[in-house]
C-alpha positions as YAML, in Angstrom:
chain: A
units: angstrom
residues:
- id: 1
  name: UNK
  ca: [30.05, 16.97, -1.08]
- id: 2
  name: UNK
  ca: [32.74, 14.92, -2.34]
- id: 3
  name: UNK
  ca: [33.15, 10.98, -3.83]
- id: 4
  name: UNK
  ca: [35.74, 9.08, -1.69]
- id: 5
  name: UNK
  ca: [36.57, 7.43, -5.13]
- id: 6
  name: UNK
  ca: [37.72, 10.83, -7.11]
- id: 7
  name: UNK
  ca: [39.16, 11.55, -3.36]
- id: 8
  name: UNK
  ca: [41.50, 9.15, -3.90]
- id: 9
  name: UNK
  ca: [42.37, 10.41, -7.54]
- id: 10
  name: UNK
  ca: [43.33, 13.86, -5.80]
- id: 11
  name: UNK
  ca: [40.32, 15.53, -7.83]
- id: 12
  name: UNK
  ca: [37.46, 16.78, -5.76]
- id: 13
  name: UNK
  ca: [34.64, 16.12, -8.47]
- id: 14
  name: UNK
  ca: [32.62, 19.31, -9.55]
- id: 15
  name: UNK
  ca: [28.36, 18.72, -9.02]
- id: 16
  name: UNK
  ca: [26.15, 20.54, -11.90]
- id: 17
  name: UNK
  ca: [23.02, 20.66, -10.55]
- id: 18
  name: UNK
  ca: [19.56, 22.71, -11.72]
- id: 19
  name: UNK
  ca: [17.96, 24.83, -9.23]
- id: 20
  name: UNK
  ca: [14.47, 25.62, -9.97]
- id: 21
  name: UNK
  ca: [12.50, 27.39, -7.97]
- id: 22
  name: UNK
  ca: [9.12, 29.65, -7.64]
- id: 23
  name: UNK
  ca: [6.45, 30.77, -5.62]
- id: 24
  name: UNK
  ca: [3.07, 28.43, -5.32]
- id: 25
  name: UNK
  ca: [1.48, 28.14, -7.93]
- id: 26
  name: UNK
  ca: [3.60, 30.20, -10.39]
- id: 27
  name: UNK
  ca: [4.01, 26.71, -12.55]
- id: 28
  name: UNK
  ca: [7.40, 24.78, -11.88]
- id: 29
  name: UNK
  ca: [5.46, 21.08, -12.18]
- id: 30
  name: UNK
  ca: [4.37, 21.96, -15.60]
- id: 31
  name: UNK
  ca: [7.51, 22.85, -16.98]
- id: 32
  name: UNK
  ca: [9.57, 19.75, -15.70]
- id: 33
  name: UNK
  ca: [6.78, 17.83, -17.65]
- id: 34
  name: UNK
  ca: [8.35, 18.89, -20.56]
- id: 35
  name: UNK
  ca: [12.04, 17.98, -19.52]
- id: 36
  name: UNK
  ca: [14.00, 14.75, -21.65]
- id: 37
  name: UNK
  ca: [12.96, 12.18, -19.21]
- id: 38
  name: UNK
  ca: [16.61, 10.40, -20.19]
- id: 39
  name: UNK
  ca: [18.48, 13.09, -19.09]
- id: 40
  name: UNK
  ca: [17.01, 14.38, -16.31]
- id: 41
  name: UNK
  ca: [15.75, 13.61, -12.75]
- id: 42
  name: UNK
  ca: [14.10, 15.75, -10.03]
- id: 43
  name: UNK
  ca: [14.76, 16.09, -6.55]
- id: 44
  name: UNK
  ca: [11.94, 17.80, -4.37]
- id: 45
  name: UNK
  ca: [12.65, 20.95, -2.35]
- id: 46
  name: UNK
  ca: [9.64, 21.05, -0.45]
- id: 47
  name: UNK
  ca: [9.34, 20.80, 2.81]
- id: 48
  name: UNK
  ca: [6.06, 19.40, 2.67]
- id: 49
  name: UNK
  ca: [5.81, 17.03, 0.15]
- id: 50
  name: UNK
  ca: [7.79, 14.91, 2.07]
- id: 51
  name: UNK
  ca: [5.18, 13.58, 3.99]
- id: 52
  name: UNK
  ca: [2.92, 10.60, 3.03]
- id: 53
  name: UNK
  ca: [-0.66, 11.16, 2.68]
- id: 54
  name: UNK
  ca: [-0.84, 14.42, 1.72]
- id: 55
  name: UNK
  ca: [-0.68, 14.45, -1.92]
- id: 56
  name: UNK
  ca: [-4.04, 17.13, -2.78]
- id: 57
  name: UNK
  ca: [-2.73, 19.78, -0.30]
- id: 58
  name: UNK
  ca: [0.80, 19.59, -1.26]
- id: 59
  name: UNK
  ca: [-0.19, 19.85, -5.13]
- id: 60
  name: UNK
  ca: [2.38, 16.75, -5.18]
- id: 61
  name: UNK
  ca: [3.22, 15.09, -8.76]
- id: 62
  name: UNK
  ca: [1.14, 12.29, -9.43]
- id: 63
  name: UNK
  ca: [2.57, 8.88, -9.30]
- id: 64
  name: UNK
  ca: [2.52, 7.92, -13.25]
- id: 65
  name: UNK
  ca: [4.53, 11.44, -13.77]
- id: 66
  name: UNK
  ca: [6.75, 10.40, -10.90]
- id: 67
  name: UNK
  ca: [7.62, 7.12, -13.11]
- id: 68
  name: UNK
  ca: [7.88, 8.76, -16.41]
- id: 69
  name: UNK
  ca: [10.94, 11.28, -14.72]
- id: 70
  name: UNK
  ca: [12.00, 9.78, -11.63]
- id: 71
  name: UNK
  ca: [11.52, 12.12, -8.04]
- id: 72
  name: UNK
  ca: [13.18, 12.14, -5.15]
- id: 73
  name: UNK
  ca: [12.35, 13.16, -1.44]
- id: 74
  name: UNK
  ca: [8.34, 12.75, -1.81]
- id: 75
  name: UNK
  ca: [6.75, 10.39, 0.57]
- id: 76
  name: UNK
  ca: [9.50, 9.60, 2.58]
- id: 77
  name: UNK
  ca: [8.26, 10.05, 6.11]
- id: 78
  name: UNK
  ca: [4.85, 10.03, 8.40]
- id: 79
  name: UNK
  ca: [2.87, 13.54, 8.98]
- id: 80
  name: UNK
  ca: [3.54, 12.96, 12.52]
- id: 81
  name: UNK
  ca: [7.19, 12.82, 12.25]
- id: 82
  name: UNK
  ca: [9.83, 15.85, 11.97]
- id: 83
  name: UNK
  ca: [11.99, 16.91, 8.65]
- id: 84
  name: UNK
  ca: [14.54, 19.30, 9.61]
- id: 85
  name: UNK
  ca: [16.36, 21.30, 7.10]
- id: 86
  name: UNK
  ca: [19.27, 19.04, 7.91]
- id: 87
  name: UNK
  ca: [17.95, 16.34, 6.78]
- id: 88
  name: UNK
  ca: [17.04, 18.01, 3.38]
- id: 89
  name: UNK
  ca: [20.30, 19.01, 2.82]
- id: 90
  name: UNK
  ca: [21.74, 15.35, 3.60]
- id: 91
  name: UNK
  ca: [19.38, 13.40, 1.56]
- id: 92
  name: UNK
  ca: [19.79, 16.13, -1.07]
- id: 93
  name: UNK
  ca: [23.72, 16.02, -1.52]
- id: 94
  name: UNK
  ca: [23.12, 11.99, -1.67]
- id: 95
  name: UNK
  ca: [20.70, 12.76, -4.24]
- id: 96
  name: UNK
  ca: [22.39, 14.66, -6.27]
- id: 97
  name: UNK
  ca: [25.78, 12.09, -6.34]
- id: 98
  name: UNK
  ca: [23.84, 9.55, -7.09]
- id: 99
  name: UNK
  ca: [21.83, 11.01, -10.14]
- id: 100
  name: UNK
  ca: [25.35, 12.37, -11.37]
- id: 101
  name: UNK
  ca: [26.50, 8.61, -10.88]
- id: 102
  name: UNK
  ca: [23.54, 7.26, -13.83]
- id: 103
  name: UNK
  ca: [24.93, 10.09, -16.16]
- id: 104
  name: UNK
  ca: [21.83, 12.18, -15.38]
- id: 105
  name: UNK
  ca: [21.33, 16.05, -14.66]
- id: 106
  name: UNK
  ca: [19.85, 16.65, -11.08]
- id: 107
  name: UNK
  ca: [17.19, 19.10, -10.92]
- id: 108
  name: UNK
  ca: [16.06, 20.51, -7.23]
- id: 109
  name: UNK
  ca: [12.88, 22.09, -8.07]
- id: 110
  name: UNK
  ca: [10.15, 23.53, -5.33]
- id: 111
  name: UNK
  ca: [9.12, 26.27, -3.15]
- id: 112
  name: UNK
  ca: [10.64, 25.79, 0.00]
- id: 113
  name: UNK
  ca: [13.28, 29.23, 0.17]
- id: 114
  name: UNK
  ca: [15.56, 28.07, 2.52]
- id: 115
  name: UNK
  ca: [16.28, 24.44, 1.84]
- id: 116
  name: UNK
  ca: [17.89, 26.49, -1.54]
- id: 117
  name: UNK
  ca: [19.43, 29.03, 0.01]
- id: 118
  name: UNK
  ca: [21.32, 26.53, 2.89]
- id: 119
  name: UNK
  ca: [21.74, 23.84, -0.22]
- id: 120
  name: UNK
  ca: [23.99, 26.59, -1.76]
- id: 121
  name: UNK
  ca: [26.25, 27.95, 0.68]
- id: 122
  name: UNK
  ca: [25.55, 25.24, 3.78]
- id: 123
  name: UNK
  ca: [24.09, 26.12, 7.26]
- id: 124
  name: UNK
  ca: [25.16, 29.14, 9.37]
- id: 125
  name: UNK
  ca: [27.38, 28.49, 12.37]
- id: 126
  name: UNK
  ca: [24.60, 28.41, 15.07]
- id: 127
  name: UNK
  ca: [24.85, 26.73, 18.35]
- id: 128
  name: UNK
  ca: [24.04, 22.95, 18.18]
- id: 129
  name: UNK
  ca: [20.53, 21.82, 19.95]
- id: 130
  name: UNK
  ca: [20.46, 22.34, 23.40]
- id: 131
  name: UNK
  ca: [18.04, 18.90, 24.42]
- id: 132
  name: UNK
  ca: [17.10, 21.50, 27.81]
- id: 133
  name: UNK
  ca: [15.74, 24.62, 26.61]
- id: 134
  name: UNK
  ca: [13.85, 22.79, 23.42]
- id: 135
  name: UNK
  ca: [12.48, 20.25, 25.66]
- id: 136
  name: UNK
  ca: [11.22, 23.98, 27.85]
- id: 137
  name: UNK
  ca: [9.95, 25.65, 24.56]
- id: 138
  name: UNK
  ca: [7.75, 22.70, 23.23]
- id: 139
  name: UNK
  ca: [6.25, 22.11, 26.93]
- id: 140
  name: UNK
  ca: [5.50, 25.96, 26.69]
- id: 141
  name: UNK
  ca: [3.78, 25.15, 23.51]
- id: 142
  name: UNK
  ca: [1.77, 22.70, 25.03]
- id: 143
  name: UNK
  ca: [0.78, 24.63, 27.84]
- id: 144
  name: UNK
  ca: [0.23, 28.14, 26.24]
- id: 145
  name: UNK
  ca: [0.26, 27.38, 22.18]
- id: 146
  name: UNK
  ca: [2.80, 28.93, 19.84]
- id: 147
  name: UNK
  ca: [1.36, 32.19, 19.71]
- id: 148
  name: UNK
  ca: [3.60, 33.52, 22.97]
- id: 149
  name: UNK
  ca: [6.66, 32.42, 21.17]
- id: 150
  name: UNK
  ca: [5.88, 34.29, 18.27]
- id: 151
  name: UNK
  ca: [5.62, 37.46, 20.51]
- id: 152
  name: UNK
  ca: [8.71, 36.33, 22.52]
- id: 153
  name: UNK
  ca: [10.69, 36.13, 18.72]
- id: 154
  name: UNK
  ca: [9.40, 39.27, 17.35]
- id: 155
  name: UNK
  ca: [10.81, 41.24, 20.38]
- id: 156
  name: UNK
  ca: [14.59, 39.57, 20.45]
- id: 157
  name: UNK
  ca: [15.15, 38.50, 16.52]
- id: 158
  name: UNK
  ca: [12.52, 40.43, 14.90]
- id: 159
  name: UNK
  ca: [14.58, 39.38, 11.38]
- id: 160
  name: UNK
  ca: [14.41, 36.37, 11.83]
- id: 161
  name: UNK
  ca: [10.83, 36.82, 12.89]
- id: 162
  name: UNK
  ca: [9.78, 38.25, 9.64]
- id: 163
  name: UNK
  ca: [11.27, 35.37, 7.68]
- id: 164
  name: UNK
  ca: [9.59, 32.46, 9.83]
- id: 165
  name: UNK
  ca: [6.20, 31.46, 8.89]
- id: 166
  name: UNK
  ca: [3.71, 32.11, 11.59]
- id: 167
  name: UNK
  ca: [2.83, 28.61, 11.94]
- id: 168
  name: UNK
  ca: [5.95, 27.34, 11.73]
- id: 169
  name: UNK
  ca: [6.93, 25.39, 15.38]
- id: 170
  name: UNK
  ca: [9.93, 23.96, 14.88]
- id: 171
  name: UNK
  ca: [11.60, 26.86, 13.39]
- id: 172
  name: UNK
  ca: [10.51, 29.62, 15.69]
- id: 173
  name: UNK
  ca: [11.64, 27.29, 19.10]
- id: 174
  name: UNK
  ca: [14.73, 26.90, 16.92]
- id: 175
  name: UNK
  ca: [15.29, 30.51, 16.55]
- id: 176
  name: UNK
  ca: [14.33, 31.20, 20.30]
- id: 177
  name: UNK
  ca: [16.83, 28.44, 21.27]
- id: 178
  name: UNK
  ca: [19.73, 29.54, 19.59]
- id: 179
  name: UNK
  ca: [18.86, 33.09, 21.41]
- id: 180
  name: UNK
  ca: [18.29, 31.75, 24.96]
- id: 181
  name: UNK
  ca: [21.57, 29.17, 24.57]
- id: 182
  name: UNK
  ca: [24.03, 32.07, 23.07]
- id: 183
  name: UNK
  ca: [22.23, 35.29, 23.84]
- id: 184
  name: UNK
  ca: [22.53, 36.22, 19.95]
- id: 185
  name: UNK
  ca: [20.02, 36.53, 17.51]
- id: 186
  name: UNK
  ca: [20.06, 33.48, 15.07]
- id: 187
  name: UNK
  ca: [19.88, 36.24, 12.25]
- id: 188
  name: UNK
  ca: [23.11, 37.23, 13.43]
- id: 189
  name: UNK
  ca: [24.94, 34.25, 12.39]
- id: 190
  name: UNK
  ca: [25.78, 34.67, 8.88]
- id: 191
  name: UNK
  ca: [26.21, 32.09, 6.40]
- id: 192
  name: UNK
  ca: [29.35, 31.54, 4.33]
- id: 193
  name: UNK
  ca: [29.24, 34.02, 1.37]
- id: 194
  name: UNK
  ca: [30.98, 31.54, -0.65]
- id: 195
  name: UNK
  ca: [29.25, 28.30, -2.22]
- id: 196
  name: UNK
  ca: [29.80, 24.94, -1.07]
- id: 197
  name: UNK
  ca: [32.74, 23.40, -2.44]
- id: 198
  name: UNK
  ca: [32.12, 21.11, -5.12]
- id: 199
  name: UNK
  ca: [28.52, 22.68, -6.15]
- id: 200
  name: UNK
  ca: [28.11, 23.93, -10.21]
- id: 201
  name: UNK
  ca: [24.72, 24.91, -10.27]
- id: 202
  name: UNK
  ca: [22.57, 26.84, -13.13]
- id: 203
  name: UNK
  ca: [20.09, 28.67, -11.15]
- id: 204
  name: UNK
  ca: [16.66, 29.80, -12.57]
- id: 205
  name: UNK
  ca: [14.03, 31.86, -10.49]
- id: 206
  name: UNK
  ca: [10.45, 31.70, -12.13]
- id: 207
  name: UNK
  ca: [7.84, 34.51, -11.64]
- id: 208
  name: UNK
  ca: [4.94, 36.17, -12.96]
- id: 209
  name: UNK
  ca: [3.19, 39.06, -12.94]
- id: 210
  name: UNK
  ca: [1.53, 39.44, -8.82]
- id: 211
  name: UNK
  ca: [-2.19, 39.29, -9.87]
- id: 212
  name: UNK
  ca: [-1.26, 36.77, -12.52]
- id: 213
  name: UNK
  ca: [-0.07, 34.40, -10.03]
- id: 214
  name: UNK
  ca: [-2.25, 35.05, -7.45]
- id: 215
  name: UNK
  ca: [-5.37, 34.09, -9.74]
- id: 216
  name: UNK
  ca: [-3.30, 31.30, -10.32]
- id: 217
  name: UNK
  ca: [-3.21, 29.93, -6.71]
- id: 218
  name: UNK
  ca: [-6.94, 30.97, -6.43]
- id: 219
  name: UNK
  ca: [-7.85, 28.98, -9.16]
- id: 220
  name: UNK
  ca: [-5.56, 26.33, -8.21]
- id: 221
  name: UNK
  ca: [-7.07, 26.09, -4.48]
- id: 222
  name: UNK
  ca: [-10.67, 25.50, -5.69]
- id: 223
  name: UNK
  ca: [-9.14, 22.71, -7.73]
- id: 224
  name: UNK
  ca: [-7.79, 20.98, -4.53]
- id: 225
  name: UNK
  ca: [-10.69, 21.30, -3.22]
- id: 226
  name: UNK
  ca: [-12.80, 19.73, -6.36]
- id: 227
  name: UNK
  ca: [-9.84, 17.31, -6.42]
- id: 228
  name: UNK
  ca: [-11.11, 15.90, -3.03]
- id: 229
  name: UNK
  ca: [-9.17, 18.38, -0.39]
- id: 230
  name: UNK
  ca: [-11.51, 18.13, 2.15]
- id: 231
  name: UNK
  ca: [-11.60, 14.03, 2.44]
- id: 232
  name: UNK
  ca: [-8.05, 14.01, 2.23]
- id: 233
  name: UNK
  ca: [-7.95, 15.77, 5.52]
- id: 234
  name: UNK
  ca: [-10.75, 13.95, 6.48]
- id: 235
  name: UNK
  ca: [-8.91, 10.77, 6.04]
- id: 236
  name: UNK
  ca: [-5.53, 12.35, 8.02]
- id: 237
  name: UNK
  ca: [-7.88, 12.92, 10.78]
- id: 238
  name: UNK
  ca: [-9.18, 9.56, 10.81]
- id: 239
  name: UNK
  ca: [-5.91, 8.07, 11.38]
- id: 240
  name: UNK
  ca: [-5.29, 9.88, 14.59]
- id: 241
  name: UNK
  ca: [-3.00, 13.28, 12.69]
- id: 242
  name: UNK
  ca: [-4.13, 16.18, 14.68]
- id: 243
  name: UNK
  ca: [-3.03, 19.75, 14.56]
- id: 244
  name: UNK
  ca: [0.45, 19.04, 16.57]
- id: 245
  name: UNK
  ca: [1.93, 16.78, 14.30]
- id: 246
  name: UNK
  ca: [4.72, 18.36, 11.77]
- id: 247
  name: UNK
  ca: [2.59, 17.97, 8.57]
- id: 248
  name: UNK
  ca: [-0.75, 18.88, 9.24]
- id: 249
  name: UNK
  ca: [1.04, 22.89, 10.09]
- id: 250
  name: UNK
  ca: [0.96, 23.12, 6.23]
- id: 251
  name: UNK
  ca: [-1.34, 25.24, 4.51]
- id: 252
  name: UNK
  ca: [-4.12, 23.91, 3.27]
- id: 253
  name: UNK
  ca: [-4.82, 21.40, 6.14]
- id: 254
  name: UNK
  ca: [-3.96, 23.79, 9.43]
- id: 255
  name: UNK
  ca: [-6.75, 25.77, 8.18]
- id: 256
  name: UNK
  ca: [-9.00, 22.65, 8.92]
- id: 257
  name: UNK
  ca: [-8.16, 22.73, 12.73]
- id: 258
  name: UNK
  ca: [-8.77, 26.31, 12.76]
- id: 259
  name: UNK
  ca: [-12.31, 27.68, 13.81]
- id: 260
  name: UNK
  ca: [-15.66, 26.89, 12.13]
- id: 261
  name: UNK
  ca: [-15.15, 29.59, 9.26]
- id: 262
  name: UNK
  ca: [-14.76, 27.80, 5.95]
- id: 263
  name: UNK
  ca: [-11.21, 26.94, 5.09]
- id: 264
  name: UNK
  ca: [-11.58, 27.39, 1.14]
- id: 265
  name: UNK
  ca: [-10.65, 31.34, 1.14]
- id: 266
  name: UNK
  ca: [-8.53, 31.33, 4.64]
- id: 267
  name: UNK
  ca: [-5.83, 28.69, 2.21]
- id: 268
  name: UNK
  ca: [-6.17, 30.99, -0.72]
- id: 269
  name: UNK
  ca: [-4.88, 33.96, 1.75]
- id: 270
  name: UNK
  ca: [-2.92, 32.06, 3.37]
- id: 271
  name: UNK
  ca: [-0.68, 30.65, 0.16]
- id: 272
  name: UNK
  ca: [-1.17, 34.40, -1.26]
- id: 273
  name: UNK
  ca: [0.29, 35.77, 1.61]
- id: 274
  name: UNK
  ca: [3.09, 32.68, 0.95]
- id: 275
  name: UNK
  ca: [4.57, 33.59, -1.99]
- id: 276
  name: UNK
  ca: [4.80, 36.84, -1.49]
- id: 277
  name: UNK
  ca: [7.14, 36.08, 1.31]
- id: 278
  name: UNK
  ca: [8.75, 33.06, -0.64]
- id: 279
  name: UNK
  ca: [9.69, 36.02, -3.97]
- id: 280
  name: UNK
  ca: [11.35, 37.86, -1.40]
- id: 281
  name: UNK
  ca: [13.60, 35.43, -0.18]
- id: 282
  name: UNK
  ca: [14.05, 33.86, -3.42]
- id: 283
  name: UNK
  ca: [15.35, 37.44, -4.69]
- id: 284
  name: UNK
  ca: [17.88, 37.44, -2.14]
- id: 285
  name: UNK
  ca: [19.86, 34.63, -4.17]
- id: 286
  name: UNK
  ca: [22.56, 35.94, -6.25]
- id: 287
  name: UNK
  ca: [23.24, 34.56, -9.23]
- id: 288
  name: UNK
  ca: [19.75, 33.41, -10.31]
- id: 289
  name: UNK
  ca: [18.27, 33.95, -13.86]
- id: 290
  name: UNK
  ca: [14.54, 35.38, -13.47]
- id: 291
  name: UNK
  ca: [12.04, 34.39, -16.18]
- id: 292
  name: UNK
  ca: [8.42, 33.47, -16.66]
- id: 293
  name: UNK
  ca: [7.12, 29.86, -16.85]
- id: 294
  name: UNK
  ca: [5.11, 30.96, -20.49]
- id: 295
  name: UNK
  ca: [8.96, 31.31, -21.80]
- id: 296
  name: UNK
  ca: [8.92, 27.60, -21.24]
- id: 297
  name: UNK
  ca: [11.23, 26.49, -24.63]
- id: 298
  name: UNK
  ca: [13.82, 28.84, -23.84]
- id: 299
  name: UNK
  ca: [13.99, 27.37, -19.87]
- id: 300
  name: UNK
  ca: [14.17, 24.57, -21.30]
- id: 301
  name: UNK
  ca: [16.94, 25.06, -23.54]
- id: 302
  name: UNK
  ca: [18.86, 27.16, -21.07]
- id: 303
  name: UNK
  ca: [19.01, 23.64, -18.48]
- id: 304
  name: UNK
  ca: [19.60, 21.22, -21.74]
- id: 305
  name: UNK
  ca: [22.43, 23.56, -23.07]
- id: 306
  name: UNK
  ca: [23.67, 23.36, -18.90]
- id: 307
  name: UNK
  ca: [23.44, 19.47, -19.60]
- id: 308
  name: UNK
  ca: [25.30, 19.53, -22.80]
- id: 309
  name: UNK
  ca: [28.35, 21.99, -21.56]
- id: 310
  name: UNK
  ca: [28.65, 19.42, -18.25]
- id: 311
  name: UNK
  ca: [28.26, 16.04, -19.98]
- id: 312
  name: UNK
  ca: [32.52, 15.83, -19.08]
- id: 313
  name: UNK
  ca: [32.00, 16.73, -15.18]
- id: 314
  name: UNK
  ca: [29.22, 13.77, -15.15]
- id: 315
  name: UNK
  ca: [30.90, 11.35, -17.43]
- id: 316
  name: UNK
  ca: [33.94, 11.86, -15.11]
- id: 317
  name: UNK
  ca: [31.50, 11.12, -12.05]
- id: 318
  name: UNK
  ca: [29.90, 8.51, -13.38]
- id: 319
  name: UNK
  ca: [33.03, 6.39, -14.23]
- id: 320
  name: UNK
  ca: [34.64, 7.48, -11.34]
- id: 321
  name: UNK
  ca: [31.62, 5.69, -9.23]
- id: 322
  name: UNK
  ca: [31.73, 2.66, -11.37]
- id: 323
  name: UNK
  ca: [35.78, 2.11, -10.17]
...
């Protein structure tokens, strides 16, 4: 991540950035209501929220909060169409430059554990897509459904396996094609251990207690579902978004293509059963600083003190970009 301008100066700028990240539920929205909307603006890290349409579901930030502190990657593409981590990381880095470029402090703040993890220290050195065997895998899909694949992964990457959603397509026929083109788990490529150059970020992990926050995403399903859940799908449906396209393999509208049983307390399992997973990976992050959403003025103070102590690095940017 570097500025062609201060690339010419012969100084590689240095990025402050916020990571904030949590489990469902656990309250990350809440507290970026209370950030200085002058300083500040947020760039979405879930993978998700991306997608147009699907704004109950998704518990995405309603559009007047989205104009009082400006948001970034929400609504940018179809439910039928694919968002690879890639592309997160891409529109991310452009993101973040360009937030740095207004004088402003980004924050990346969501739930999705590996768009943080690869924005951090970049993507492990995996084989590139082979068009053959993907093209194989989703026809084997088609044919059979995803639940051989999942079998076929748990017997020749089991870790990588265990960190996959279930429902996840694209990422277990990317796992299963990076075995079949190299003959190597994709677990066993590591990542750098270093972060990407450039990056100065102030990382914050929020938690709560487990039964806390799982009454929390209880509660907060029935209130999607008040909140008009059910006719959003509804409405998804109606304009031909089926259970094959890339969005609708969320949860909280899969469970609507799944069986006649009612899909209230199958979403409340399924996002317990979520952050559970996402706390594990999240803990696997060195260098983050763990605290509870209810210490609210002190999180805040930690990323406004972070914005104070970098004011030079953006200032420097910022010119830099006007040149």
């Amino acid at each position: 991540m570097k500025s062609k301008s201060a690339l010419r100066h012969h100084e590689p700028p240095v990025l402050p950035v916020v990571l904030l990240f949590g489990p469902t539920g656990v309250g990350k929205t809440d507290l970026i209501r209370n950030l200085p909307v002058e300083y500040f603006e947020v760039i979405s890290a879930d993978s998700m929220q991306v997608y147009r349409g699907m704004d109950i579901g998704t518990a995405k930030p309603d559009r007047a909060f989205r104009e009082h502190i400006p948001h970034h990657l929400i609504d940018i593409r179809n439910p039928g169409e694919q968002f690879h981590l890639g592309d997160f990381i891409r529109l991310a880095d452009e993101a973040v430059l360009d937030i740095l470029k207004r004088g402003r402090l980004p924050v990346i703040s969501g739930g999705t554990a590996y768009y943080f993890k690869h924005f951090l220290y970049g993507l492990p050195e995996a084989p590139s897509s082979d068009p053959h065997i993907r093209a194989e895998l989703a026809a084997r899909v088609q044919r059979e459904g995803l639940e051989p694949l999942r079998e076929m992964l748990h017997r020749v990457d089991p870790v990588s396996a265990e960190r996959i959603d279930a429902s996840d397509a694209y990422r277990i026929q990317r796992a299963l094609e990076v075995y079949m083109s190299s003959g190597r788990p994709l677990s066993s490529f590591r990542l750098p251990e270093k972060l990407r150059e450039g990056l100065d970020p102030l990382i914050i992990g929020l938690t709560r207690p487990r039964e806390e926050l799982y009454r929390r995403i209880d509660r907060r399903v029935e209130e999607m579902f008040a909140a008009g859940l059910p006719m959003e799908v509804a409405s998804l449906k109606q304009a031909g978004y089926g259970p094959g396209d890339p969005g609708m393999k969320a949860i909280g509208y899969r469970e609507f293509f799944e069986g006649e049983e009612e899909p209230l307390p199958r979403i409340q399992t399924a996002s317990r059963r979520y952050a559970k997973r996402q706390l594990t990976f999240f803990r696997t992050l060195p260098g983050t600083i763990w605290m509870n959403p209810e210490e609210g003025e002190e999180i805040i103070s930690r990323i406004y003190s972070f914005f104070n102590s970098r004011k030079e690095s953006i200032s420097r940017i910022s010119s830099v970009s006007s040149e």
